[in-house]
N, C-alpha and C positions, 0 to 999 in steps of 0.2 A: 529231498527236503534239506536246506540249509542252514547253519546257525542265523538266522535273521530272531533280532533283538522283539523282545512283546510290545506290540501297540501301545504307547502313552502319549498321551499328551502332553507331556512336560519334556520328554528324553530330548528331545533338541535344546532344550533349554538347559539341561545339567550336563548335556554330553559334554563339553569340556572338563567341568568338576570332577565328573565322575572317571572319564580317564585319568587326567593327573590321581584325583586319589588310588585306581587300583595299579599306577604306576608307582604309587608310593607305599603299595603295600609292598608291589613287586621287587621294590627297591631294601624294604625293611628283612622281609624272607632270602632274599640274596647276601645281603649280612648278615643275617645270622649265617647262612650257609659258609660264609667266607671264615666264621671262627669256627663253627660245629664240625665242618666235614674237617679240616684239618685236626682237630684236635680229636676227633674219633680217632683217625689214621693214630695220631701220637699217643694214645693211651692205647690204643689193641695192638703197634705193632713195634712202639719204641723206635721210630726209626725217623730222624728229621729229614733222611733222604728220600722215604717214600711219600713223607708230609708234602717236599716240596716236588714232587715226581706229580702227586694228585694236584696241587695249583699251578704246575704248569701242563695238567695237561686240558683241564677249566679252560683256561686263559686260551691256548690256542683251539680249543674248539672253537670257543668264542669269535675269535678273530676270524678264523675261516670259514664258519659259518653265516658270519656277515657278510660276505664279499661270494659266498659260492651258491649259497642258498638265497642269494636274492633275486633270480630270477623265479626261483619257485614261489617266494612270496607275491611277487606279479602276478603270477595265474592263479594263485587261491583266493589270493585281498587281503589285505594289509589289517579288516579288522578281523576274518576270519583265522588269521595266521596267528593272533592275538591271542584268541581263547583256545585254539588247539597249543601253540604252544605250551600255555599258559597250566592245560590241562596236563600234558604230557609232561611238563615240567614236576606237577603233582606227582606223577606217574612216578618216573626217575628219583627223584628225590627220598619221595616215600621206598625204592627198592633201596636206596644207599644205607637206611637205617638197618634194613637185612641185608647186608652185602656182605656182613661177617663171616657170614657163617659159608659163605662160597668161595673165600678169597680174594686175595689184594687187585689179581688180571681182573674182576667181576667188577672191585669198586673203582677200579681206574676206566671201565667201560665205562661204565654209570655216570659217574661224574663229566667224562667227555661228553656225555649225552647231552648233560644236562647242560653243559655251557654251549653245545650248539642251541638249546633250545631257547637257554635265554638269551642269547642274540638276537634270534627271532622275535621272540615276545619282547623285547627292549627296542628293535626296530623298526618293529610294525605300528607299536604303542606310538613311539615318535609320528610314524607317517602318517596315521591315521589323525595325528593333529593336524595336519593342513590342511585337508579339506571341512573340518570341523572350522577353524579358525575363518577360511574363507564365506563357509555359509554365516558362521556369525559377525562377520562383519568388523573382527576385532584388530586390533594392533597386534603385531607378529611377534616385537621386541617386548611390549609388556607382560604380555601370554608367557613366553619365554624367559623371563625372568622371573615373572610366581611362581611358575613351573618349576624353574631351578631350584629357587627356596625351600618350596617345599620339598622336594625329590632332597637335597641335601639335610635337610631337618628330620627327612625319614632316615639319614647316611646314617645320622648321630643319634633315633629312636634304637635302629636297627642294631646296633652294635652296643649300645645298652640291656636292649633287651636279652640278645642274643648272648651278652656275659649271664646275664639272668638266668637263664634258660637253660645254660649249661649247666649251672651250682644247684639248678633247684630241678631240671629231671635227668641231667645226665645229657652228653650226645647225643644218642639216640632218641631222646624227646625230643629235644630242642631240633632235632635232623624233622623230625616227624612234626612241630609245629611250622617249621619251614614248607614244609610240603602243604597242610592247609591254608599256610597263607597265598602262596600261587595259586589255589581254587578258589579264593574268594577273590583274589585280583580277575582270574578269569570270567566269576559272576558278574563281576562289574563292569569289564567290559560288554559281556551279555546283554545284561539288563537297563543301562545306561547310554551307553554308547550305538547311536544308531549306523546304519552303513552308511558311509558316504555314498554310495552309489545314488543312494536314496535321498540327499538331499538336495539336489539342482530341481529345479524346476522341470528343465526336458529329462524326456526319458534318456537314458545313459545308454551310451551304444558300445556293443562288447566287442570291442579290437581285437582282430585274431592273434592266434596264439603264437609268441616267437618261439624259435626252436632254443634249448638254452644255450647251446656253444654261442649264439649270435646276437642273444638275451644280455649275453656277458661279456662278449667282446663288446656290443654298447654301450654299456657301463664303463667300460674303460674311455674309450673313445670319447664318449661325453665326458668324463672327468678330463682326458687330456685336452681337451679343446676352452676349458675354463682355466683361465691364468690366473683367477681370485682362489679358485677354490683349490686349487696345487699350492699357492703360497699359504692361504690359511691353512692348510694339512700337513704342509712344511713345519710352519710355526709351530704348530700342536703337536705335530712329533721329535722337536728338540726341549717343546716346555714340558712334556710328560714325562720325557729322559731323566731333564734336569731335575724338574719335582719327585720323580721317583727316587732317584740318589739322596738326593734331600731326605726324603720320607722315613726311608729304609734303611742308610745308612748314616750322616751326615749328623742329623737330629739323633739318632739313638746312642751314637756313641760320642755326641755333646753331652748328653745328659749321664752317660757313663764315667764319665773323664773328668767332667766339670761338678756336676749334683749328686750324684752318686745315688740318684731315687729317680723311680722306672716312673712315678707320680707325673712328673714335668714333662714327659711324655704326652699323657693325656692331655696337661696342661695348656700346651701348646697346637697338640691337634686339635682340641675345643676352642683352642682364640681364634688359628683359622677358620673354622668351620663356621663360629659361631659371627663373624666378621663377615662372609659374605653370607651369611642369612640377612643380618641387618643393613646388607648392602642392596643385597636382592628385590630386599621391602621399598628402598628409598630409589634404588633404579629403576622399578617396576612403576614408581610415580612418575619418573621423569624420563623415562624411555622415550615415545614419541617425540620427544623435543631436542632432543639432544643428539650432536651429530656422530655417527656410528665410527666414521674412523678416528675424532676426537679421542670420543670415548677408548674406543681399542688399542690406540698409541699413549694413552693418560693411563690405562692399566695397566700396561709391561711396565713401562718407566716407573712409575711407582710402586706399583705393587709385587714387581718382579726379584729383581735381582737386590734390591734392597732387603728383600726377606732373607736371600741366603747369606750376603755381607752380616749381617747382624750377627751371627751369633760365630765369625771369626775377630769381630771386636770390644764384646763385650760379654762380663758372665754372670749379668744382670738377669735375672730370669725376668721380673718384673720389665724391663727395655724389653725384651725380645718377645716377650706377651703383647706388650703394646703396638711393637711395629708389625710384628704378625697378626693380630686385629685389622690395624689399620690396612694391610698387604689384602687380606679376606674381602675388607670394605671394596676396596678399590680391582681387584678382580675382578667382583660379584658381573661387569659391565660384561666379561670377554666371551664368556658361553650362551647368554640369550644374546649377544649380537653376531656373534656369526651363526650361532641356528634359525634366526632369525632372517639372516641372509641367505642361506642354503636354502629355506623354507622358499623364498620369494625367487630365487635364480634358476631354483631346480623344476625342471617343469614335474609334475606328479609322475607319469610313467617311468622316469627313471631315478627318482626318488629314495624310492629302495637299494635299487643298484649303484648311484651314486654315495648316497648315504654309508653304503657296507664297505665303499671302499674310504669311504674318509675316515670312518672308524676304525678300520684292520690299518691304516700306516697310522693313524695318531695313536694308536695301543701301540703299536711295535714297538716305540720306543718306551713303555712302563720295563717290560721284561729286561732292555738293556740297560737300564736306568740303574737296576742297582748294583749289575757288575760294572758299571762304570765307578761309580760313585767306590765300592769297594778296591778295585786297583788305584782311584786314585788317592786313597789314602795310606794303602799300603804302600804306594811309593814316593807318598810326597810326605806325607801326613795329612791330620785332620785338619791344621786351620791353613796351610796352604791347597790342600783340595778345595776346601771351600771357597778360597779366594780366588782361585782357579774357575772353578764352576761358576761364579760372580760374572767374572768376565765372559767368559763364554755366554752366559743367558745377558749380559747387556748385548754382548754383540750379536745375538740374536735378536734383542728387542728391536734392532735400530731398522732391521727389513723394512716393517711397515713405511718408514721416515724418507728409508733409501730408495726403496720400490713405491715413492708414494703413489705413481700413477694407477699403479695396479691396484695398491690396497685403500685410495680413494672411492675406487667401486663401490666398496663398500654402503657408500649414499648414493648409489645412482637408484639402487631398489626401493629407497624411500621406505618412509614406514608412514601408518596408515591409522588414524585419530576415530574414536568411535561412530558410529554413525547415528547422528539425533542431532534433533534440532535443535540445541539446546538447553532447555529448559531441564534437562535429569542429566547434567553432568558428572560422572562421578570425583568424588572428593580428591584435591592432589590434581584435576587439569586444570583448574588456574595456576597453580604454581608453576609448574612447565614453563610455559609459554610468557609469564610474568619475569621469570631469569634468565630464559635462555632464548625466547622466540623474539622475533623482530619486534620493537617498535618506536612507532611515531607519536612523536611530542607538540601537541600545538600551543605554544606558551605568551604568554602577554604579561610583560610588565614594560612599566614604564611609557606607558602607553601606545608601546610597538606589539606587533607581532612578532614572532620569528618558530619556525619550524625546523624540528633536529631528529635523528632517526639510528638506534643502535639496534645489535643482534649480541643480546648478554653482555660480556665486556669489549666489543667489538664496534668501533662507530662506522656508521653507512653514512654520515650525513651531518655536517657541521651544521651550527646552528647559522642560519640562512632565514634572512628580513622577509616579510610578508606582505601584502601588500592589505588592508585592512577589509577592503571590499570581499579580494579573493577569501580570507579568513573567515570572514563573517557569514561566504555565501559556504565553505566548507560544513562549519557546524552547523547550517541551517540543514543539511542534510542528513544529519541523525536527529532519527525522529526519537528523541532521549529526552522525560519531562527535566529530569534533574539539570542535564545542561544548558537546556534552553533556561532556565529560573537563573541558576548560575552567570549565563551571558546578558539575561535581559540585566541583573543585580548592578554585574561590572559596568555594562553599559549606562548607566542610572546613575552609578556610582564617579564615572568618567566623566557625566554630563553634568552632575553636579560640582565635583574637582573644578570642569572647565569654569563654569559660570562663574564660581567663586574669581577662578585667577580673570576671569574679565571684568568682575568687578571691581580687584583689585586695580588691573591695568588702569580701567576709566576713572579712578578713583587719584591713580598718580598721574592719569593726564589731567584732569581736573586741577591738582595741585601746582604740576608743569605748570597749565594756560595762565591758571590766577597766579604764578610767579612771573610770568611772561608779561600779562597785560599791567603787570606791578611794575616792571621794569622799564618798559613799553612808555607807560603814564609820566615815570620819573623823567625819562629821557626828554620828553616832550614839554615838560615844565618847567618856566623862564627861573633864570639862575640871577640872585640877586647880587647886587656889587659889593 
C-alpha cells in the first residue's frame, strides 16, 4: 500500500497551490531551524565553534545529499520522497530538541540527518512541479516566479517568527514547533498534491530500475553534455560566493564601522528581500512576454554589482536602502528564469539527478563566500574588498554578454501562454504583450494608408505606404463590430471631405470659365478710334 493522495475532485485543481504553500511551510520551519538549532548549541554549550561545527555540518549534508541521494529519489517518486522526507524530517528535528541530554556527537548526528533530509524534501517539492505544471497547462516562468515570492515571503515570515519563538518558548519549543511545521508541510503534500504518475492520460509505464553507480554517473554525463546548464551553474556559483561575502561579512561590518546599530542590518536585508517580492509580483505578470536572456543579462547589470559598489561610496543608509530595493526589484527575473529553463531542458527522469547536481556546485560557493569575503578585508580592508568584489561580480556578469551564444538558449525553450480561448484571461496578459509583444500598426491619415510594426522599443518595420484596396480588404477581415463602424465613419467621412473639395474645384472652374469667356468676349470686341 502506497502513499497515494484521497480521491477529490478538486486536488488537480489546487495541486499547484497546495505545493508551493507546504513548500512554504517547508521553508518557514527551516528558518526557524536555521536560528533555533544554532542558538540551542550556543546557550547549552557556550561554544561559537560548535555553533558553527553544527551549520556546517547541515549545510554539507545538504549538498551531498542532493547529488548522492538522487538516484534513490528516482526509484521511490519524487512525490513520495516528499512526504517521507518531510515526515522523517519531523522525526530528526523533534530528537534535536532531546539531543541534550545525550551529547554534542548525537546533535551533530541529528542535525546532519536532518539536512540530508531536507535536500530531499526541497528537491522533490521542486520536481514534482513539472509534471503538475505540464498537466495544467501553465507558464513555467510565471509559475516560477509566484513561487519564488512566495517561498521568499515565507524567508522573512520564517525568521520573524522564529526570533518569536525563541523569546516566548525558549529553543527547545521553537526546535519542537519547527518539527510540526514539516508534518503539516508533509500533509499537504499528501492530501493536495496528487501523483504525477497519475495524471497523463495513458497509463504510465514503469522503466526498470538503474543500478545507482550508473543512476549517477547519468546525472553527471547529462549535466556535462549541456553547455547552458554548466554556464548557468557557473554563474550561480560565483554570485553565491559573492553574495555570501556580502551577507556575512561586507554588510555586517558596514554597519559596525559606519552606524554603529545591528538595526541597519535588518534594514537592509528587508529592502532586499522585500524588492524582489515586489519584483516577483510584477515579473510573475510579464513573464511569458518578455525575453529570458534579456531579462537575465538586465538583472546582473543592474542589479548586481551595483549593490555591492554602493556601500563603498556612500554612508547614506537611506541611498543604500534604495539601491538595494531597487537591486531585489530587478533580481526578482534571475531564479524563475532559469528554473524555468532547467524545467523545460531537463527531460523528468533526470530531473532529480541533474537538479542535485546544479544545487551541490551553486551552494558550494555560499560556504566560501565568507572566507573570502573575510581575507579580503583583513588584507585590503573593508571599502577596497568591496571594491574589489564589484569588479569581480561585473566581470562575471559580462559571461552571459561574452558567451552570448550559449546563454541565448535561454529562449530557444520558449515559454508557454495559458491555454483558453480567450474569453477568461487572467488580469496583467494584456499588458504583456501590449509592451513588450510584437505589433502591427495599420494607420490612415491624410488620406494614405501606411503600415509600421515594433517588438516594445524595437522596430521591425518602418512606416511603409499601402495601397487602399489592399488595406480596406485587410480590415475587412476582422470580423470586429467596432472596427468595421469606425472604417464605414472614416470612409463617410473621407467621402464627404472629397465632395466638399470637388465642389470647391467646380466652383473655381466655374469662376476660371466666366473669367475666361470675360476675357475671350473683350478680346473679340471692336476697339474704337
Amino acid at each position: 500500500m502506497g502513499l497515494s493522495s484521497p480521491p477529490t475532485r478538486y486536488r488537480r485543481r489546487l495541486a499547484i497551490p497546495g505545493l508551493v504553500v507546504a513548500e512554504a511551510i517547508s521553508v518557514i520551519g527551516g528558518r526557524m531551524s536555521f536560528l533555533a538549532i544554532p542558538w540551542l548549541v550556543l546557550v547549552t554549550t557556550g561554544s561559537p565553534i560548535k555553533v558553527g561545527t553544527v551549520a556546517g555540518a547541515e549545510a554539507l549534508a545538504y549538498v551531498l545529499s542532493g547529488v548522492l541521494a538522487a538516484p534513490l529519489q528516482d526509484r521511490i517518486g519524487s512525490r513520495r520522497t516528499s512526504i517521507l522526507a518531510d515526515l522523517a524530517s519531523a522525526v530528526t528535528v523533534g530528537a534535536t530538541a532531546l539531543a541534550g541530554q545525550f551529547g554534542f556527537e548525537v546533535l551533530i548526528a541529528l542535525v546532519a540527518a536532518t539536512g540530508a533530509l531536507r535536500a530531499q524534501a526541497d528537491r522533490s517539492k521542486n520536481n514534482v512541479l513539472k509534471p503538475l505544471m505540464d498537466a495544467a497547462g501553465t507558464d513555467f516562468t510565471r509559475v516560477s516566479s509566484v513561487r519564488e515570492s512566495v517561498l521568499r515571503t515565507s524567508g522573512l515570515i520564517g525568521a520573524s517568527v522564529g526570533g518569536v519563538a525563541i523569546a516566548a518558548l525558549g529553543a527547545v519549543g521553537a526546535i519542537w514547533l519547527d518539527a510540526a511545521s514539516f508534518l503539516i508541510a508533509a500533509l499537504l503534500v499528501w492530501f493536495f498534491v496528487p501523483d504525477p504518475a497519475t495524471l497523463g492520460d495513458a497509463k504510465p509505464v514503469e522503466a526498470p530500475a538503474e543500478p545507482y553507480f550508473a543512476a549517477l554517473r547519468g546525472g553527471f554525463d547529462y549535466f556535462r553534455s549541456e553547455p547552458l546548464l554548466r554556464a548557468v551553474t557557473s554563474m550561480l556559483f560565483f554570485t553565491n560566493l559573492f553574495n555570501q561575502a556580502s551577507s556575512v561579512v561586507f554588510v555586517p561590518m558596514w554597519v559596525l564601522t559606519v552606524l554603529h546599530s545591528p538595526v541597519a542590518l535588518g534594514w537592509v536585508a528587508a529592502a532586499y528581500a522585500v524588492g524582489m517580492i515586489v519584483g516577483s509580483v510584477v515579473f510573475a505578470t510579464l513573464a511569458p512576454y518578455l525575453p529570458r536572456y534579456r531579462a537575465v543579462v538586465f538583472g546582473y547589470m543592474v542589479g548586481g554589482a551595483p549593490r555591492f559598489l554602493i556601500f563603498a561610496i556612500t554612508d547614506n543608509l537611506t541611498v543604500i536602502l534604495v539601491v538595494t530595493f531597487i537591486s531585489g526589484m530587478v533580481m526578482c527575473s534571475l531564479n524563475p528564469t532559469i528554473g524555468a529553463v532547467i524545467y523545460q531542458r531537463v527531460p523528468g527522469p533526470m530531473l532529480a539527478r541533474a537538479g542535485g547536481i546544479i544545487i551541490a556546485i551553486s551552494f558550494a560557493g555560499i560556504p566560501l563566500g565568507g572566507l573570502l569575503g573575510g581575507l579580503m578585508v583583513q588584507e585590503l580592508g573593508l571599502t577596497n574588498g568591496i571594491l574589489l568584489t564589484t569588479v569581480l561580480y561585473f566581470a562575471v556578469s559580462l559571461s552571459p554578454i561574452i558567451r552570448h551564444r550559449i546563454w541565448r538558449q535561454l529562449n530557444d525553450a520558449g515559454s508557454r501562454g495559458p491555454k483558453t480561448d480567450g474569453s477568461a484571461l487572467p488580469w496583467g496578459y494584456a499588458l504583456g504583450p501590449a509592451v513588450f509583444g510584437p505589433r502591427v500598426t495599420l494607420r490612415y491619415a491624410d488620406g494614405q494608408w501606411s503600415v509600421h510594426a515594433r517588438q516594445g522599443a524595437r522596430r521591425l518595420l518602418r512606416p511603409r505606404q499601402v495601397a487602399p484596396k489592399a488595406a480596406m480588404h485587410a480590415l475587412a477581415q476582422l470580423n470586429v463590430a467596432p472596427v468595421h463602424e469606425a472604417v464605414h465613419e472614416l470612409v463617410q467621412r473621407d467621402q464627404a471631405a472629397t465632395e466638399r473639395r470637388a465642389l470647391r474645384k467646380r466652383a473655381e472652374l466655374d469662376r476660371m470659365e466666366s473669367t475666361r469667356m470675360e476675357i475671350e468676349a473683350t478680346l473679340r470686341a471692336p476697339h474704337l478710334p
